[in-house]
mmCIF file of the N, C-alpha and C atoms, coordinates in Angstrom:
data_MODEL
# 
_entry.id   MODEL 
# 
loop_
_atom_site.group_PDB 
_atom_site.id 
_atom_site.type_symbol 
_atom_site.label_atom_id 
_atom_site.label_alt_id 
_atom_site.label_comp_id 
_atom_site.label_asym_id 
_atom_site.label_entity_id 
_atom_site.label_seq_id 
_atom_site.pdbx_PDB_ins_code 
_atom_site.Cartn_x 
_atom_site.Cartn_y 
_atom_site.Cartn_z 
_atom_site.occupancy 
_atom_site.B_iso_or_equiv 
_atom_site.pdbx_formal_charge 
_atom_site.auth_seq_id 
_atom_site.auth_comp_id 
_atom_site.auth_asym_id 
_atom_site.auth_atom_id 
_atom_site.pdbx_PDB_model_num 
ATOM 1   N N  . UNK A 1 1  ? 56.529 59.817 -11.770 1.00 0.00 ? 1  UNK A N  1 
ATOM 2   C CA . UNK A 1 1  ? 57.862 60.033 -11.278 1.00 0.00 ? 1  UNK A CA 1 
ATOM 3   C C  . UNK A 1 1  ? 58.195 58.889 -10.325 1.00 0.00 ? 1  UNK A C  1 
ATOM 4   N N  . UNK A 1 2  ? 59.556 58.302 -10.210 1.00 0.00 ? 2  UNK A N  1 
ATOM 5   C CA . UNK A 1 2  ? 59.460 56.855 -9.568  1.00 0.00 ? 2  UNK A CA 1 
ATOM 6   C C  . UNK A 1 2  ? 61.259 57.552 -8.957  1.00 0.00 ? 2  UNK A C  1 
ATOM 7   N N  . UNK A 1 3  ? 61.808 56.816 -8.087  1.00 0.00 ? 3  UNK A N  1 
ATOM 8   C CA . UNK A 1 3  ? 63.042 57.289 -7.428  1.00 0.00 ? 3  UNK A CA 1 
ATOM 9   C C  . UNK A 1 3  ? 63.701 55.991 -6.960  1.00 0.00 ? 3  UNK A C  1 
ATOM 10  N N  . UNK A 1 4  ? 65.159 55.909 -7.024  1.00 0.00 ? 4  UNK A N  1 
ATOM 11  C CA . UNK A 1 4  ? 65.748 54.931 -6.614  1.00 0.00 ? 4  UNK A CA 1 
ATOM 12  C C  . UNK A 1 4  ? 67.281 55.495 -6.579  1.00 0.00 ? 4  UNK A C  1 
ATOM 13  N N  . UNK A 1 5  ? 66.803 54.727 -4.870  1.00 0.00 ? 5  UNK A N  1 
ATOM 14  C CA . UNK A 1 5  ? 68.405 55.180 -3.619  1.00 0.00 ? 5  UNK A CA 1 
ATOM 15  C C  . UNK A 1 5  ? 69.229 54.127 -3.651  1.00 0.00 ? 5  UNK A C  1 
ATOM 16  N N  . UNK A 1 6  ? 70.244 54.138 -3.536  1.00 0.00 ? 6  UNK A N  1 
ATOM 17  C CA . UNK A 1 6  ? 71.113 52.646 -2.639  1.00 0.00 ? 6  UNK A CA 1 
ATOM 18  C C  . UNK A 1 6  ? 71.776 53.631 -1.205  1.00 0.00 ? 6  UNK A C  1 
ATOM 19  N N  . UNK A 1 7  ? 71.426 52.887 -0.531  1.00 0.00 ? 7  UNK A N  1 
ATOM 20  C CA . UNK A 1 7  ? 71.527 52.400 1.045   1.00 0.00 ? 7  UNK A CA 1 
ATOM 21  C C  . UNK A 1 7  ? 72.696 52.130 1.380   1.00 0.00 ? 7  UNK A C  1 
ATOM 22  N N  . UNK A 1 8  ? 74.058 52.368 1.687   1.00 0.00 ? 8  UNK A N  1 
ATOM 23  C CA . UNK A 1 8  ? 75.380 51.810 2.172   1.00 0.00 ? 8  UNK A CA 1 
ATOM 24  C C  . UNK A 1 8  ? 75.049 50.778 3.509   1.00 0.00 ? 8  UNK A C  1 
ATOM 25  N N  . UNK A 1 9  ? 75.369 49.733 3.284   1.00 0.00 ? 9  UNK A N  1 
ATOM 26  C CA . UNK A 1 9  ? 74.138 48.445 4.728   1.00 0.00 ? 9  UNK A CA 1 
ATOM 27  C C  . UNK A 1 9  ? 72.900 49.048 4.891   1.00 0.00 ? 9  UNK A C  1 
ATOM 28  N N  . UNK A 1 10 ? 72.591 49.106 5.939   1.00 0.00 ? 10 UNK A N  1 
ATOM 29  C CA . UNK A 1 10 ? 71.247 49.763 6.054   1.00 0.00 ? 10 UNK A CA 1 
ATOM 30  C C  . UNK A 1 10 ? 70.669 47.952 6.397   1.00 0.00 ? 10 UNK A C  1 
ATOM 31  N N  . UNK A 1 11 ? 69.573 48.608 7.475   1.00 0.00 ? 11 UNK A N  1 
ATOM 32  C CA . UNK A 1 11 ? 68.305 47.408 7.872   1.00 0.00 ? 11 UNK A CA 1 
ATOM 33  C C  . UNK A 1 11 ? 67.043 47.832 6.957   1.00 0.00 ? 11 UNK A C  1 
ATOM 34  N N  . UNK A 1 12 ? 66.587 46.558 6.319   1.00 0.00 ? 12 UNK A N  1 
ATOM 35  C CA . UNK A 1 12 ? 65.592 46.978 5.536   1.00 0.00 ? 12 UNK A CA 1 
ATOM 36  C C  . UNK A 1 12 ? 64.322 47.280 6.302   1.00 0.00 ? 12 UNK A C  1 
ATOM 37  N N  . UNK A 1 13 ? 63.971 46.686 7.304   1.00 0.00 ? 13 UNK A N  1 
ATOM 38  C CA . UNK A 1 13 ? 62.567 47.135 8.310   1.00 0.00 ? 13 UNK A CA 1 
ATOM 39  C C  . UNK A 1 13 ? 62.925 48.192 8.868   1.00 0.00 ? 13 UNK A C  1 
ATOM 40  N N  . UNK A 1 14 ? 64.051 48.630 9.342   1.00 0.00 ? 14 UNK A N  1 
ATOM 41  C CA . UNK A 1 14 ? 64.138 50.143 10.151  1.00 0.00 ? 14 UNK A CA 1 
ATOM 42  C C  . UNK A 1 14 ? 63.991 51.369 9.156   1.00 0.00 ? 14 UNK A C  1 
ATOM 43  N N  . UNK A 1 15 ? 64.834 50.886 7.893   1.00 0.00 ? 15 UNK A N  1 
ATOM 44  C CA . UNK A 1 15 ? 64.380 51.841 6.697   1.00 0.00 ? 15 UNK A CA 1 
ATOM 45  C C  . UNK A 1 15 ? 62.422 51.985 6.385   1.00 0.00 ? 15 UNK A C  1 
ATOM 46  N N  . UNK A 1 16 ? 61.933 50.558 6.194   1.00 0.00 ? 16 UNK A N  1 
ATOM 47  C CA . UNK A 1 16 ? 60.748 50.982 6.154   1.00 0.00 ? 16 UNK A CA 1 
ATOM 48  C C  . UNK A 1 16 ? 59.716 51.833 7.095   1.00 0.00 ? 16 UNK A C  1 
ATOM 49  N N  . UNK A 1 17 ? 60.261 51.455 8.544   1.00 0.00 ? 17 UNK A N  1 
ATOM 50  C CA . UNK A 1 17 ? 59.308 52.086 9.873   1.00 0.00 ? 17 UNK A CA 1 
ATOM 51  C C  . UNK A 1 17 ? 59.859 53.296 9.517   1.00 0.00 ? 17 UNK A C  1 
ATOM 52  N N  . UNK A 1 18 ? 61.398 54.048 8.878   1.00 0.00 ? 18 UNK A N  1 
ATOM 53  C CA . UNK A 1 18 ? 61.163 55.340 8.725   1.00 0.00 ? 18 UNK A CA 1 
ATOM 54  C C  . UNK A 1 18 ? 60.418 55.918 8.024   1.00 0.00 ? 18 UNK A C  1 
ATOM 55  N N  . UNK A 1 19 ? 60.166 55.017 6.467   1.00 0.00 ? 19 UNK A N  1 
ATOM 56  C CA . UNK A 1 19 ? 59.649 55.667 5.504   1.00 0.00 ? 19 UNK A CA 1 
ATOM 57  C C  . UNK A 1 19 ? 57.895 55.845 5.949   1.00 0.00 ? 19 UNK A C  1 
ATOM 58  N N  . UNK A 1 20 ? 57.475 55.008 6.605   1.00 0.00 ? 20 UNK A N  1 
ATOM 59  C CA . UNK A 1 20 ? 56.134 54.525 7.008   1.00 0.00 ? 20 UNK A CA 1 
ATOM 60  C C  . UNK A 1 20 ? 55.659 55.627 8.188   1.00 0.00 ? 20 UNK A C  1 
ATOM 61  N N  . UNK A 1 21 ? 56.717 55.997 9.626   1.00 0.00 ? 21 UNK A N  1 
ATOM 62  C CA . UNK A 1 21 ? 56.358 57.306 10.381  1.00 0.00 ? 21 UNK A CA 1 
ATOM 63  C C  . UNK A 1 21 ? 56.259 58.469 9.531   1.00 0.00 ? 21 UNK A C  1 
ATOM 64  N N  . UNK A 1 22 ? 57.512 58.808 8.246   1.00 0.00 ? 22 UNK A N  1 
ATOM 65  C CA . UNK A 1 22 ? 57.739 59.993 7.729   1.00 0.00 ? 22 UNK A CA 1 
ATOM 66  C C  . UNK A 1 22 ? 56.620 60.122 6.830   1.00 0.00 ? 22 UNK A C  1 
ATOM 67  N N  . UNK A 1 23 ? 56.020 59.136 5.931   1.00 0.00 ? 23 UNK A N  1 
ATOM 68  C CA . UNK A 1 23 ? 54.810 59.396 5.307   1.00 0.00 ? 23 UNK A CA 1 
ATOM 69  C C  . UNK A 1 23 ? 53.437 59.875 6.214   1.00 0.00 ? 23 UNK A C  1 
ATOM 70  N N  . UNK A 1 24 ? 53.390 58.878 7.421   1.00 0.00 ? 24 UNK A N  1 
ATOM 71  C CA . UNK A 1 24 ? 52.465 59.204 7.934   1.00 0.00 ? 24 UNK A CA 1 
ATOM 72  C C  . UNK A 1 24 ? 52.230 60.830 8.642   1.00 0.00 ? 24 UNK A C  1 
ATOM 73  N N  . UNK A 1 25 ? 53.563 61.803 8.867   1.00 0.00 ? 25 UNK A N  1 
ATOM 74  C CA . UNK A 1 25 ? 54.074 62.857 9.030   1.00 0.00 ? 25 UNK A CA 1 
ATOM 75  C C  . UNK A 1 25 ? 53.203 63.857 7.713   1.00 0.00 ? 25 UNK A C  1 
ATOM 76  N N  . UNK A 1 26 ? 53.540 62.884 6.790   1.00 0.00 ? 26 UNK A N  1 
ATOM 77  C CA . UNK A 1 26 ? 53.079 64.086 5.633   1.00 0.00 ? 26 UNK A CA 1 
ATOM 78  C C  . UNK A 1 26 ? 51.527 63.388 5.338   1.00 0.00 ? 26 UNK A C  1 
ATOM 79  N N  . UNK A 1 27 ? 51.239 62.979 5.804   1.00 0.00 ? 27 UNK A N  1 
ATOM 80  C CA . UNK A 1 27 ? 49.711 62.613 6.180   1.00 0.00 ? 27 UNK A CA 1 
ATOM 81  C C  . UNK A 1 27 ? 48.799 61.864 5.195   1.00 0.00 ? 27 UNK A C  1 
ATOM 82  N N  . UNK A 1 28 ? 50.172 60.918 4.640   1.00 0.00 ? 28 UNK A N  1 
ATOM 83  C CA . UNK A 1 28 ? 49.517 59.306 3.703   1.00 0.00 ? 28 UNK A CA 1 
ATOM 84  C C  . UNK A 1 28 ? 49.333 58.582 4.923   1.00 0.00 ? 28 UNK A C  1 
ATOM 85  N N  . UNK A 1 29 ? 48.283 57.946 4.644   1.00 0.00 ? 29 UNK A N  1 
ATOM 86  C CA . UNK A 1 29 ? 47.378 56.693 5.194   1.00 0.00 ? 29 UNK A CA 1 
ATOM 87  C C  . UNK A 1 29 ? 48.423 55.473 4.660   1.00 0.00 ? 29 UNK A C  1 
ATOM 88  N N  . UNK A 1 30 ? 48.796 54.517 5.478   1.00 0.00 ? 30 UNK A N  1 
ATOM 89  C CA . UNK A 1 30 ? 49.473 52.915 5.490   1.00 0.00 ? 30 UNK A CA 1 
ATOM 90  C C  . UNK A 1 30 ? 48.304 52.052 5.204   1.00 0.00 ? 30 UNK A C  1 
ATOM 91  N N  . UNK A 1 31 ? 48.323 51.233 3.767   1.00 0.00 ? 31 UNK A N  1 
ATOM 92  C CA . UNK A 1 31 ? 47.498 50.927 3.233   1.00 0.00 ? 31 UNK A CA 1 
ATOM 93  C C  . UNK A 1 31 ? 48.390 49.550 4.003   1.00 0.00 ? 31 UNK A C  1 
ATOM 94  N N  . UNK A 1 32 ? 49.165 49.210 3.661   1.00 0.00 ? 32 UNK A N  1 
ATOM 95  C CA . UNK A 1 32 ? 49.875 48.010 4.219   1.00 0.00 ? 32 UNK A CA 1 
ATOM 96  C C  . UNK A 1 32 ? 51.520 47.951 4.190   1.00 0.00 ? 32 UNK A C  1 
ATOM 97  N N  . UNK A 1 33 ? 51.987 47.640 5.033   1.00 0.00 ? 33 UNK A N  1 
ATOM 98  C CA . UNK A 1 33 ? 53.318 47.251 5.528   1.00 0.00 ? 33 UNK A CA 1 
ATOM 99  C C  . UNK A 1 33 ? 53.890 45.626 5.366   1.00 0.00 ? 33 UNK A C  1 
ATOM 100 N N  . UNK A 1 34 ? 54.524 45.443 4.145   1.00 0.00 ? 34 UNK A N  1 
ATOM 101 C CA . UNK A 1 34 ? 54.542 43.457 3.664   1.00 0.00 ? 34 UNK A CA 1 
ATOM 102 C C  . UNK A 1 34 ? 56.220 43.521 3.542   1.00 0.00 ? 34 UNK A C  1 
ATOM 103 N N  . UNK A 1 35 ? 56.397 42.010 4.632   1.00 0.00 ? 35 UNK A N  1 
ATOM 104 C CA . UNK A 1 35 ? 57.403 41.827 4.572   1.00 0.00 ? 35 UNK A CA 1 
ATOM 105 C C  . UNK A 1 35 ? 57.945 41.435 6.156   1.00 0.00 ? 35 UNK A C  1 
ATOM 106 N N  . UNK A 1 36 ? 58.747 40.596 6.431   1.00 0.00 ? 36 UNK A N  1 
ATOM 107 C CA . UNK A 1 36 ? 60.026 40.663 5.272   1.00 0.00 ? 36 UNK A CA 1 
ATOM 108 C C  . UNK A 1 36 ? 59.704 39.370 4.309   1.00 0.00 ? 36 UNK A C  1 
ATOM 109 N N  . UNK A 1 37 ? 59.102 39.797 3.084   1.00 0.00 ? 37 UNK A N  1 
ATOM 110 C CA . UNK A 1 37 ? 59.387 39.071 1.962   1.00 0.00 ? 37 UNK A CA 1 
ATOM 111 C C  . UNK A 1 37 ? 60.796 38.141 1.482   1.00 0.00 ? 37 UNK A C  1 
ATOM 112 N N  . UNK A 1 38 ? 60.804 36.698 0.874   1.00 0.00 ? 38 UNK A N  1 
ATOM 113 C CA . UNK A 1 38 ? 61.389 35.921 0.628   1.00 0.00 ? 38 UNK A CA 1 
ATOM 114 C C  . UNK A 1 38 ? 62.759 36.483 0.206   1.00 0.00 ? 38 UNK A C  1 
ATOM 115 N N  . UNK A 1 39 ? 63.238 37.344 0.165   1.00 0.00 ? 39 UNK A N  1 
ATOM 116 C CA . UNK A 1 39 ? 64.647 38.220 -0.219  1.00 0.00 ? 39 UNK A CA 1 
ATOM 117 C C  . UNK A 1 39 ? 64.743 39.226 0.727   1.00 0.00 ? 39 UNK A C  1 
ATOM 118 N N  . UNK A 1 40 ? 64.061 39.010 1.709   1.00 0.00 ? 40 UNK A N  1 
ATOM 119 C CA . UNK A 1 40 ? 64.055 40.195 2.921   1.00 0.00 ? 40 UNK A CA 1 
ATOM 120 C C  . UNK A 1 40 ? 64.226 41.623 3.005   1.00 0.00 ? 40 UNK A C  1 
ATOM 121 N N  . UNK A 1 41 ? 63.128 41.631 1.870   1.00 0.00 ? 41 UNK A N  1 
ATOM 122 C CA . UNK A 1 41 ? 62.591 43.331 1.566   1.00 0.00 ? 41 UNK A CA 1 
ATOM 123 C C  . UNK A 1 41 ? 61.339 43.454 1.966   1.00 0.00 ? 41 UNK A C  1 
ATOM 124 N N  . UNK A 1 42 ? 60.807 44.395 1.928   1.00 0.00 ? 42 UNK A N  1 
ATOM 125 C CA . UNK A 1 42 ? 60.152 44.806 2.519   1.00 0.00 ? 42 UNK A CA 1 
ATOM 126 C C  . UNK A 1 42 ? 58.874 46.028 1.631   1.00 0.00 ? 42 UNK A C  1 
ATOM 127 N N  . UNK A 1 43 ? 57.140 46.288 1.599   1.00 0.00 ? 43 UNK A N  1 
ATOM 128 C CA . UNK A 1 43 ? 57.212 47.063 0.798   1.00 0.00 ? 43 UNK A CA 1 
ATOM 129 C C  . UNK A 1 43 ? 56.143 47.160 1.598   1.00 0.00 ? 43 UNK A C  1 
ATOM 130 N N  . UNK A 1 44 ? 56.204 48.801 1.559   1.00 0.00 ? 44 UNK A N  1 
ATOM 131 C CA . UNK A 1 44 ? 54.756 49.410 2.089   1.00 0.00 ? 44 UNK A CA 1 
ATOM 132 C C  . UNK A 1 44 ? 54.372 50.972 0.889   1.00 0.00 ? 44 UNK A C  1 
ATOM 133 N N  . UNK A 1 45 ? 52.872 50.196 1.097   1.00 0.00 ? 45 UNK A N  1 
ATOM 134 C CA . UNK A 1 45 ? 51.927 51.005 0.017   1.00 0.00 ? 45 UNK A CA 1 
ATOM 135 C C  . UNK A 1 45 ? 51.023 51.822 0.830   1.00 0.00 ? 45 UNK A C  1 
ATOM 136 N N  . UNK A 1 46 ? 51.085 53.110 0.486   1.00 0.00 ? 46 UNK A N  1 
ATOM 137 C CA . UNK A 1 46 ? 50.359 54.635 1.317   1.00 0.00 ? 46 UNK A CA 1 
ATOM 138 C C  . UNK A 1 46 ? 49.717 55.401 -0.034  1.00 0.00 ? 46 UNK A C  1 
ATOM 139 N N  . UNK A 1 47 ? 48.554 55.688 1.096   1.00 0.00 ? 47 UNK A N  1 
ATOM 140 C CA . UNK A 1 47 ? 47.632 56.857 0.475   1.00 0.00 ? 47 UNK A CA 1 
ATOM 141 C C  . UNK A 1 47 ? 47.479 58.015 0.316   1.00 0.00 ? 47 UNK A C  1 
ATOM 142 N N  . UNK A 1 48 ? 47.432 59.226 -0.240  1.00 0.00 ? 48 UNK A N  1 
ATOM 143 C CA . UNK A 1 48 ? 47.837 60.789 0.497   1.00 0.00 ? 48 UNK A CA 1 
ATOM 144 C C  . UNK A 1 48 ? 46.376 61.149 0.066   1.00 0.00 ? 48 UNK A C  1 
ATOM 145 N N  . UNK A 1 49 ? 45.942 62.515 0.034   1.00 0.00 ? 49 UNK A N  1 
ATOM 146 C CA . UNK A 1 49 ? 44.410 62.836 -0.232  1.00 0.00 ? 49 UNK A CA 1 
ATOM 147 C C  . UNK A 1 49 ? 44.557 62.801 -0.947  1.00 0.00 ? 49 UNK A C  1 
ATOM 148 N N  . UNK A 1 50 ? 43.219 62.343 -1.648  1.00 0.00 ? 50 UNK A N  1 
ATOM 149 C CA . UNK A 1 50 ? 42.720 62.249 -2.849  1.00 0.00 ? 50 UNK A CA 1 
ATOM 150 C C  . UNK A 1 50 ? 42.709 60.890 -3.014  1.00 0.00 ? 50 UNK A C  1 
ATOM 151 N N  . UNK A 1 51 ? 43.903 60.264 -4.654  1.00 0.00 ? 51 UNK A N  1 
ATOM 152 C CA . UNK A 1 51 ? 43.473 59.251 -5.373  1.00 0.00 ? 51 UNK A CA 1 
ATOM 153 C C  . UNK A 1 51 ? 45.716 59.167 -5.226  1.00 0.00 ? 51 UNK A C  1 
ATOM 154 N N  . UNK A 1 52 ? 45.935 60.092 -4.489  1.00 0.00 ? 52 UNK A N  1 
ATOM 155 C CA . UNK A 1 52 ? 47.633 59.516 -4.615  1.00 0.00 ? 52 UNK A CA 1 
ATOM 156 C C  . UNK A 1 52 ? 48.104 58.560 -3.662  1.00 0.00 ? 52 UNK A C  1 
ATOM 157 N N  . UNK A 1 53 ? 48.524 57.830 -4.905  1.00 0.00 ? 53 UNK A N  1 
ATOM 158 C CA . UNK A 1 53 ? 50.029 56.279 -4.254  1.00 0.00 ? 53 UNK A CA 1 
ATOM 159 C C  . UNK A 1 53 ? 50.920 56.601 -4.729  1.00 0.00 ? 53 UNK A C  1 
ATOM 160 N N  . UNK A 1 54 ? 51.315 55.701 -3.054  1.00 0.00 ? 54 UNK A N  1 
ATOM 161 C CA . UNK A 1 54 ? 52.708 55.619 -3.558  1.00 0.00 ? 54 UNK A CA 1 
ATOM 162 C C  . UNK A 1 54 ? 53.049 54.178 -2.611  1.00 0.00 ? 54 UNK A C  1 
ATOM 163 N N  . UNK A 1 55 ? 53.956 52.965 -3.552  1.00 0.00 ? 55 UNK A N  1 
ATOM 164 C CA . UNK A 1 55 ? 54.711 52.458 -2.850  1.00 0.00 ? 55 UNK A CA 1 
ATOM 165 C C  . UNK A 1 55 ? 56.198 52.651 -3.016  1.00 0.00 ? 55 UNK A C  1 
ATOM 166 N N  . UNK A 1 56 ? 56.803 51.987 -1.628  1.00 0.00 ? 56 UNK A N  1 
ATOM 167 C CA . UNK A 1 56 ? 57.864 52.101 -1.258  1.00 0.00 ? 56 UNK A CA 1 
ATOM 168 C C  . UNK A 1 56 ? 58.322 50.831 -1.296  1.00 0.00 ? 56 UNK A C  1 
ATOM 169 N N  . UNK A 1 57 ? 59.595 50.510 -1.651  1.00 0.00 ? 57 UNK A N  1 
ATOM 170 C CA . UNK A 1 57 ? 60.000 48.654 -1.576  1.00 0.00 ? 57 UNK A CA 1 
ATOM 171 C C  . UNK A 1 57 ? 61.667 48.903 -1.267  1.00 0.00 ? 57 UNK A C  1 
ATOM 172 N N  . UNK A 1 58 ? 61.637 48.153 -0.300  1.00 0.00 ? 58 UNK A N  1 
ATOM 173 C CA . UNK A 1 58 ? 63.122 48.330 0.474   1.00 0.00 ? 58 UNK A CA 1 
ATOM 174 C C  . UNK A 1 58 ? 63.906 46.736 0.098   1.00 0.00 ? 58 UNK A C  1 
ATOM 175 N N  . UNK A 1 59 ? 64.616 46.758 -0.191  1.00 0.00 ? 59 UNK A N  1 
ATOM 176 C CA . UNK A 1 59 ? 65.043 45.278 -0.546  1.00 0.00 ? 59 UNK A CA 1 
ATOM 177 C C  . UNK A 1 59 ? 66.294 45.259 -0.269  1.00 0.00 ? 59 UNK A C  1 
ATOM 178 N N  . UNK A 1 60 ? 67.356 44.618 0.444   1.00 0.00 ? 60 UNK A N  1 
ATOM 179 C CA . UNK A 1 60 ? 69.271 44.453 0.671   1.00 0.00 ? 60 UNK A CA 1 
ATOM 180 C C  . UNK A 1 60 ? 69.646 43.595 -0.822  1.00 0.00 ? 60 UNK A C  1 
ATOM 181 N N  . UNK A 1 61 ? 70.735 43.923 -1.135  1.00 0.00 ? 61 UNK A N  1 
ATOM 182 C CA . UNK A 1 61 ? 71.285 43.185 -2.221  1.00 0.00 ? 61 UNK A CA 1 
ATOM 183 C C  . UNK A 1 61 ? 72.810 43.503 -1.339  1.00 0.00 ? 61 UNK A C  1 
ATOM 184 N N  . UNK A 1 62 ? 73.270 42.378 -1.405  1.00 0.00 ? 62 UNK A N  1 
ATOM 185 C CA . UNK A 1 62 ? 74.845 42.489 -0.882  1.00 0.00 ? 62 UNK A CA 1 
ATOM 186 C C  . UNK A 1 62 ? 75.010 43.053 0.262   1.00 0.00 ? 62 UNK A C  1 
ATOM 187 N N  . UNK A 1 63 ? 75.986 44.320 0.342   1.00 0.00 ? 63 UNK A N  1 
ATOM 188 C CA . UNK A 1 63 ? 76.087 44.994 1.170   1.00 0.00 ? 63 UNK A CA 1 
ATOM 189 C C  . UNK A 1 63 ? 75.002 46.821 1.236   1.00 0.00 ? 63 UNK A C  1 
ATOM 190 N N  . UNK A 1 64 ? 74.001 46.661 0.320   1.00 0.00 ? 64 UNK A N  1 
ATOM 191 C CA . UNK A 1 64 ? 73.665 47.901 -0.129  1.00 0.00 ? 64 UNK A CA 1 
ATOM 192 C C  . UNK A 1 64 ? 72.081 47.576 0.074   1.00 0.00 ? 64 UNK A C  1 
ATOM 193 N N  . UNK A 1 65 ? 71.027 48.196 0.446   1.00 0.00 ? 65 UNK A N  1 
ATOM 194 C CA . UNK A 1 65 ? 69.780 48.545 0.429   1.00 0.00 ? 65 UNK A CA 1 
ATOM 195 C C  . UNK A 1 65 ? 69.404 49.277 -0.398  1.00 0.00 ? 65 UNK A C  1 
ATOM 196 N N  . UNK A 1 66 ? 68.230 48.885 -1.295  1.00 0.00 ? 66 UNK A N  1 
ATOM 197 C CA . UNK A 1 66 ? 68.280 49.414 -2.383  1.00 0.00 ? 66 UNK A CA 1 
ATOM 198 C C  . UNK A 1 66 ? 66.781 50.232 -2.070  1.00 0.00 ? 66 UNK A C  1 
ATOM 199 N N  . UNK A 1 67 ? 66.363 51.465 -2.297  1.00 0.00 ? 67 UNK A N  1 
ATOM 200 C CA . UNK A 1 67 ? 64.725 51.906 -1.995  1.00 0.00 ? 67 UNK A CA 1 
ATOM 201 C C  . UNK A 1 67 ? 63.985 52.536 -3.210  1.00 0.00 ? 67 UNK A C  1 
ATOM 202 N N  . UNK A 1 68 ? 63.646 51.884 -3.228  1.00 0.00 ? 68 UNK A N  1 
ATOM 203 C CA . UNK A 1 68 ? 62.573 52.455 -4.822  1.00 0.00 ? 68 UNK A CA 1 
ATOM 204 C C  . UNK A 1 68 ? 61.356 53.045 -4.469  1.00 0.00 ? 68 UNK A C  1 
ATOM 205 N N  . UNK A 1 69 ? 61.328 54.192 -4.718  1.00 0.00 ? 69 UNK A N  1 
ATOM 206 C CA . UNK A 1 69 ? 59.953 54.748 -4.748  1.00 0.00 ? 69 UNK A CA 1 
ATOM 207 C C  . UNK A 1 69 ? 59.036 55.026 -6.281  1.00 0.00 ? 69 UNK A C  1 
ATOM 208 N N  . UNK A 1 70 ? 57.748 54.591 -6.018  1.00 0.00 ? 70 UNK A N  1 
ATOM 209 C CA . UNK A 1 70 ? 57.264 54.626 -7.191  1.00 0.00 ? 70 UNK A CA 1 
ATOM 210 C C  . UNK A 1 70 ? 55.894 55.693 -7.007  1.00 0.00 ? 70 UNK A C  1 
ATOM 211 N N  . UNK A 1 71 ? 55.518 56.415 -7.777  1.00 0.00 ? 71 UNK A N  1 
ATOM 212 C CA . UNK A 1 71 ? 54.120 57.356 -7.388  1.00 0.00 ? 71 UNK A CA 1 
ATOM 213 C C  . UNK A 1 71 ? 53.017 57.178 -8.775  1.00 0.00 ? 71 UNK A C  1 
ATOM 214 N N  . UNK A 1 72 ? 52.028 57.063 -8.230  1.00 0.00 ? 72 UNK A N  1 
ATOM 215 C CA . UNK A 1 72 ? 50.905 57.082 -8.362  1.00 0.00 ? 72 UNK A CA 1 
ATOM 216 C C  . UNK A 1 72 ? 50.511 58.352 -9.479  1.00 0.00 ? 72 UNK A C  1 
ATOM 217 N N  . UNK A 1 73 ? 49.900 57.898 -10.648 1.00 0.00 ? 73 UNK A N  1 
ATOM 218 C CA . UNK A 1 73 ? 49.608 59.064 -11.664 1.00 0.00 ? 73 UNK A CA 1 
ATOM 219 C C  . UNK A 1 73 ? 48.775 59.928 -11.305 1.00 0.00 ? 73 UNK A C  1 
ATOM 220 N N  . UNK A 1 74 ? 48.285 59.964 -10.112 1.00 0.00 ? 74 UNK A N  1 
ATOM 221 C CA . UNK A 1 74 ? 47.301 60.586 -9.781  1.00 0.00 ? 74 UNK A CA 1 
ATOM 222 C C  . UNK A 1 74 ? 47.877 61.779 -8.572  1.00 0.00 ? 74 UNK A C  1 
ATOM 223 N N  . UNK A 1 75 ? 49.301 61.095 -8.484  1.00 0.00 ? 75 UNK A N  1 
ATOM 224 C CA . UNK A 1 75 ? 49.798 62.707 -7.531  1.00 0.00 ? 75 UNK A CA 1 
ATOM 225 C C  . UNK A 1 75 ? 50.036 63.579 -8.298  1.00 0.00 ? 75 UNK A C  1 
ATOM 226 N N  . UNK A 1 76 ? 50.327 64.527 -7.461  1.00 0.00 ? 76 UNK A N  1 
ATOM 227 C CA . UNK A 1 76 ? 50.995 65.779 -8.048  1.00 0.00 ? 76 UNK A CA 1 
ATOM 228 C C  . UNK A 1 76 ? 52.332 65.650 -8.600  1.00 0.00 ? 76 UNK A C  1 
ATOM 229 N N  . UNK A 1 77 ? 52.645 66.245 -9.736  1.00 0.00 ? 77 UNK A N  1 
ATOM 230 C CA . UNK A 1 77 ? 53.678 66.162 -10.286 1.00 0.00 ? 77 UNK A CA 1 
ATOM 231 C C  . UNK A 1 77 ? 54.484 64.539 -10.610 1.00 0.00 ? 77 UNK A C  1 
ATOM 232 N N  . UNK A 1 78 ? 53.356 63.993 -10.796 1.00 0.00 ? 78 UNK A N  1 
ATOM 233 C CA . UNK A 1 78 ? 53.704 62.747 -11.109 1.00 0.00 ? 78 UNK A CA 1 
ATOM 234 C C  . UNK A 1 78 ? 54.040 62.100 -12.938 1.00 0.00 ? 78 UNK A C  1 
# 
C-alpha cells in the first residue's frame, strides 16, 4: 500500500520533522532523515517492529508539496 498527498505550500523539512516525531509516536525507529536533496525534498526511512518500512519523501513542486508514502511488504496490511 503506498499513499500520495499534495501539500497547498507547505515547508518540506517541517513536513518531514512532523512525519519523523509522529512516526516515532507510533514507535518506528528513524533509520535516516536525507535531505534537503538537490530539488529540496527531503526523505526519511523508519522501522516499526518486526521487518516493517516505510519511507516517506517530501519534495515542493511549484506551489504544492507533494508526500508520498510508500510501505514495506512486510507491514501489516500492506
Amino acid at each position: 500500500m503506498s499513499a500520495r498527498y499534495a501539500v497547498d505550500g507547505g515547508n518540506a523539512r517541517e513536513i518531514a520533522s512532523w512525519y519523523q516525531r509522529t512516526l516515532e509516536t507510533a514507535a518506528f525507529s528513524t533509520e535516516s532523515l536525507s535531505g534537503p536533496l538537490e530539488d529540496r525534498s527531503y526523505v526519511l526511512d523508519s522501522v516499526g517492529n518486526g521487518t516493517c518500512r516505510l519511507q516517506v519523501a517530501i519534495g515542493p513542486l511549484g506551489g504544492v508539496t507533494f508526500v508520498t508514502i510508500r510501505y514495506g511488504a512486510a507491514c501489516p496490511n500492506a
